[in-house]
N, C-alpha and C positions, 0 to 999 in steps of 0.2 A: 530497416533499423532506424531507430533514434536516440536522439543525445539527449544529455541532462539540459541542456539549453533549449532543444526544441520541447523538449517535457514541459519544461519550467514556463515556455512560453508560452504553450497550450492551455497550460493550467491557469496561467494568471492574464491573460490577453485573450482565447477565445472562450474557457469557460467562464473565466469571469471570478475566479478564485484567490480571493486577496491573500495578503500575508497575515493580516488577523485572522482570518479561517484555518489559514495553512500557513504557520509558521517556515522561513526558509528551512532551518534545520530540520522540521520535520518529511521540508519538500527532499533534504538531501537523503535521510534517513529513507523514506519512499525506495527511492533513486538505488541507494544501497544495496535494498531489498530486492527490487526489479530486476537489479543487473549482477545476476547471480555468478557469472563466470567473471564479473570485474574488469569487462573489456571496454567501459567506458561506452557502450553503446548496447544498445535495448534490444535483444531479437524477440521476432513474436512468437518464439518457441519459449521464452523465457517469461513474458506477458502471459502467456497458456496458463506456464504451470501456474503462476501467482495467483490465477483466476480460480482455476482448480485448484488451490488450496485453499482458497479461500471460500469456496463451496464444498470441503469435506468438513472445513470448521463449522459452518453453518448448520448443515446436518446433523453433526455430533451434539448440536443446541450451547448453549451457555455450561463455562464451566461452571461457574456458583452464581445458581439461580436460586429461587425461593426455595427456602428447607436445603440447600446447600451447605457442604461444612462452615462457611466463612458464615452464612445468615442464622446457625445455630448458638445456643450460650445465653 
């Protein structure tokens, strides 16, 4: 398990991910996401899922792509 403190350190100490890149609030907003039971700390069951969902989004392609409702008019 990990905290939002060891997240936030990872991210901006060994990747190298400034706050121009990555705004705090969107590091917390991340964080929000990730820690889907709210227990203030990170399982990698919970890491999993966000992975895998984030790979059926990919698959399913872009909602509005070319010739999409929003690119029509």
């Amino acid at each position: 398990m990990i905290t939002f403190d060891e997240l936030r350190d990872m991210l901006r100490g060994k990747l190298k991910i400034t706050a121009a890149a990555l705004a705090e609030n969107a590091l917390k907003a991340l964080w929000c996401t990730l820690d889907a039971d709210d227990s203030n700390e990170l399982e990698i069951s919970e890491f999993k899922h966000f992975i895998k969902r984030g790979e059926i989004e990919k698959k399913a392609g872009p909602r509005f792509g070319v010739g999409g409702a929003r690119n029509q008019g």
